[in-house]
C-alpha positions in Angstrom: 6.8 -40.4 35.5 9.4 -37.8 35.0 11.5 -36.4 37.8 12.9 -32.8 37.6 16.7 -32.2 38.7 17.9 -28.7 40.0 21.6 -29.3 39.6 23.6 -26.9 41.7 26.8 -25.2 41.5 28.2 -21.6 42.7 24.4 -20.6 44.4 22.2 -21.4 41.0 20.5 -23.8 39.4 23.1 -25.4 36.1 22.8 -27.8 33.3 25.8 -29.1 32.2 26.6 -31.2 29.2 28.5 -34.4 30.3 28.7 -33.5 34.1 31.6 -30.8 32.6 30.4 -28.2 30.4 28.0 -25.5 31.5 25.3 -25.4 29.5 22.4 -23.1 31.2 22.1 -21.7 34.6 19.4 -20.1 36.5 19.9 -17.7 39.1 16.2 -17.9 40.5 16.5 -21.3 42.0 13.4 -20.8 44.4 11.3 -19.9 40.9 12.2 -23.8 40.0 9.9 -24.9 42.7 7.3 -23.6 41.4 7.6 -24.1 38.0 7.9 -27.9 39.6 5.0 -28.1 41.8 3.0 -30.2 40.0 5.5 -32.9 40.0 5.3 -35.8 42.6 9.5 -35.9 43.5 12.4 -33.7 42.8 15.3 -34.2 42.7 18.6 -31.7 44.0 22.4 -32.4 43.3 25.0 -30.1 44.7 27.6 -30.1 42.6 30.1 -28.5 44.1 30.1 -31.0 46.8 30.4 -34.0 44.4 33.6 -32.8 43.6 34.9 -31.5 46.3 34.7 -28.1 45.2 32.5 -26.4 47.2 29.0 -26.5 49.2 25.8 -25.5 48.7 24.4 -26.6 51.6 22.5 -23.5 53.3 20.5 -23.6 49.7 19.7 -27.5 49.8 18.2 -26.8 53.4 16.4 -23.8 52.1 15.1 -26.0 49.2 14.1 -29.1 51.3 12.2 -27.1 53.5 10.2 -25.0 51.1 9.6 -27.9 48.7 7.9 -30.1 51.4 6.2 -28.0 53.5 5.2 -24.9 50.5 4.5 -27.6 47.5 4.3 -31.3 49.1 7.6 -32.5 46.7 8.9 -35.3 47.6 13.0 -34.7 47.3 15.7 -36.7 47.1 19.1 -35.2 47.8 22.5 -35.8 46.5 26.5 -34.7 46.0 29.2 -35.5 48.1 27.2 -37.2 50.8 30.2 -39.3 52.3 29.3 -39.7 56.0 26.4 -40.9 57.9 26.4 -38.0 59.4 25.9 -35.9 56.2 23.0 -37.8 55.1 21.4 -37.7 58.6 21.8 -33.9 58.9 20.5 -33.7 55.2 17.1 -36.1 55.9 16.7 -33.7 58.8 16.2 -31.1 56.7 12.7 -32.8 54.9 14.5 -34.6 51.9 12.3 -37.6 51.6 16.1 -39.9 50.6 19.3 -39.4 50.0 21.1 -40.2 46.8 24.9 -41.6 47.3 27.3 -43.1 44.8 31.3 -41.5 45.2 30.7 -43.1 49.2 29.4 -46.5 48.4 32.8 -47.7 46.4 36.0 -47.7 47.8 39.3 -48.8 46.5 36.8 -49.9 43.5 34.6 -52.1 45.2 31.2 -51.7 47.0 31.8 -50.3 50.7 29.8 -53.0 52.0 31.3 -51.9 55.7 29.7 -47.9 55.2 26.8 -49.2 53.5 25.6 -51.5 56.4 26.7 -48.4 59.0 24.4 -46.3 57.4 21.2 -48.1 56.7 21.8 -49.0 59.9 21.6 -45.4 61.1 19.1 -44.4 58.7 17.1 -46.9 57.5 17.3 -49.0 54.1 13.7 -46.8 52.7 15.3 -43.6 53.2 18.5 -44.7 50.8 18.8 -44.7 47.0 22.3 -45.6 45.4 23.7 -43.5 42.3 24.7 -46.1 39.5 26.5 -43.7 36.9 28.3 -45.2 34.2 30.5 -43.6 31.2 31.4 -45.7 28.7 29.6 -48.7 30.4 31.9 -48.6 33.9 30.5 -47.0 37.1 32.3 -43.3 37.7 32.3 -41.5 40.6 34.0 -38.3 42.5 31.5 -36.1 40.5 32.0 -38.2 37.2 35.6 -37.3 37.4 36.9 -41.2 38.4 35.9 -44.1 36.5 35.9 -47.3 38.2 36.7 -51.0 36.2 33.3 -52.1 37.8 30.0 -51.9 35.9 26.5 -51.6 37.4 25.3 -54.7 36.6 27.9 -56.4 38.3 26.8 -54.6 41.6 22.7 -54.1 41.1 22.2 -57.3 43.3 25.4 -56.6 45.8 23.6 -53.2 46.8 19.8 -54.2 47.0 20.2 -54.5 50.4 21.2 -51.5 51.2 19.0 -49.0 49.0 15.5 -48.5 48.5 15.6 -47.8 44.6 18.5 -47.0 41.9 19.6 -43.7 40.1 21.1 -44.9 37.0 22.8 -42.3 34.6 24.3 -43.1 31.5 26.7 -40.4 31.5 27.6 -40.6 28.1 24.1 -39.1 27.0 23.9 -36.1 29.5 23.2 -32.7 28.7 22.9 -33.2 25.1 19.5 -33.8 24.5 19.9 -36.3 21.9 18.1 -39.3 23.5 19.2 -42.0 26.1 20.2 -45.4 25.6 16.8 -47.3 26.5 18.7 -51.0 25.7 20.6 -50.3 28.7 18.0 -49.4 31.1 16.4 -52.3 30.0 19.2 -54.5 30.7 18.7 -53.0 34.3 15.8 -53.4 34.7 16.0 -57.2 33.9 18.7 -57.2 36.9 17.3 -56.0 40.0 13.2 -55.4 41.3 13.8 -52.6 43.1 12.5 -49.2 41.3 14.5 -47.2 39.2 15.0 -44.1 38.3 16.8 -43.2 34.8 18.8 -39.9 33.9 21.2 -39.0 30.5 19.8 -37.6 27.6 15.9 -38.0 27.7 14.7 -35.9 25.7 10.8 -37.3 24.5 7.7 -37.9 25.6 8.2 -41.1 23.3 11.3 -41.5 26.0 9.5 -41.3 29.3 6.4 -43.9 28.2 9.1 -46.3 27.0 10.8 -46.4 30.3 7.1 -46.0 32.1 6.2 -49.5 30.3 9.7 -50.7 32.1 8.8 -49.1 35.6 11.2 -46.4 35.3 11.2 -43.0 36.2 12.8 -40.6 34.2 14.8 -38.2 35.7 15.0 -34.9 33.4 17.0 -31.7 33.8 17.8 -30.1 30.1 14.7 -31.0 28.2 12.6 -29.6 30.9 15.1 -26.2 31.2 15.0 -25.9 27.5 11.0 -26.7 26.9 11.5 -29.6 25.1 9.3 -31.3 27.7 6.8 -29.7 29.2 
């Protein structure tokens, strides 16, 4: 099942190469929805809040609210959720989960304390935990920190606080040249919860392979640039 991604960043909808690079952008960000609407979820990342550099809130509400009451999309939201209070305001809004990663480490380990506060607050369904690795360690801060821990030293440490996993090999993003399918198999050997892969997918031949594994693909580039349709 493939998942589209509007990544945002300064009002419009981006694809960058390696979290860094600007690759695309789209200034009709509203168009994406319905170039979407025949997906089942959705994914939106504001990328300007992941790195402290800004908000696109107002647009994320806009967003929520149009895809699930104009197109029944199921969204998940994420960047720089860091309080309980963020993610309640942002489920408020209609996103079906929200996606957190920067907030569930802290002095590189799992904040076990703020994880437990907000499932508490919000409920374990309505949670899915961002796994992003570069070069095989788990980075965070918008991709900008990278942490000596690895996902799968944490996959079973956070199933009880998280519905599903978004795990992005970070290495592979943006550049459309395939992701690294050994690894999301190695995931998926780790925990039962669903998960949902992003980096580099690029093929049909891509999404059925992780399909057989009972993975969602997350695309953004290959969808932008019509190499899947």
């Amino acid at each position: 099942m493939i998942v589209p991604c509007i990544d945002l960043q300064g009002g419009r909808a981006v694809q960058l190469v390696h979290g860094r690079r600007l690759a695309l952008a789209v200034d009709d960000v509203f168009g994406l929805l319905e170039r979407f609407r025949n997906y089942r979820y959705l994914h939106v990342i504001d990328l300007d809040a992941a790195i402290r550099g800004g908000s696109n809130a107002a647009l994320v509400r806009a967003l929520c609210r149009r895809a699930a009451q104009g197109f029944g999309l199921r969204v998940r939201v994420g960047g720089g959720i860091r309080t309980v209070a963020q993610a309640e305001r942002i489920l408020g809004w209609g996103a079906e989960k929200v996606i957190l990663g920067t907030a569930a480490f802290r002095s590189g380990q799992v904040n076990t304390t703020f994880l437990e506060r907000l499932v508490d607050r919000v409920g374990r369904q309505r949670v899915m935990l961002a796994l992003d690795a570069e070069r095989g360690r788990i980075v965070v801060r918008g991709w900008r920190l990278r942490l000596r821990l690895r996902p799968e030293q944490v996959l079973a440490q956070l199933e009880p606080y998280c519905s599903e996993f978004l795990c992005t090999c970070v290495d592979r993003e943006g550049r459309l040249r395939g992701t690294n399918l050994a690894w999301f198999r190695a995931l998926r050997r780790l925990t039962s919860l669903p998960i949902t892969a992003a980096g580099g997918i690029r093929s049909r031949r891509e999404v059925r392979a992780l399909a057989r594994l009972g993975i969602k693909s997350a695309v953004g580039m290959a969808l932008y640039t019509g190499r899947l349709r």
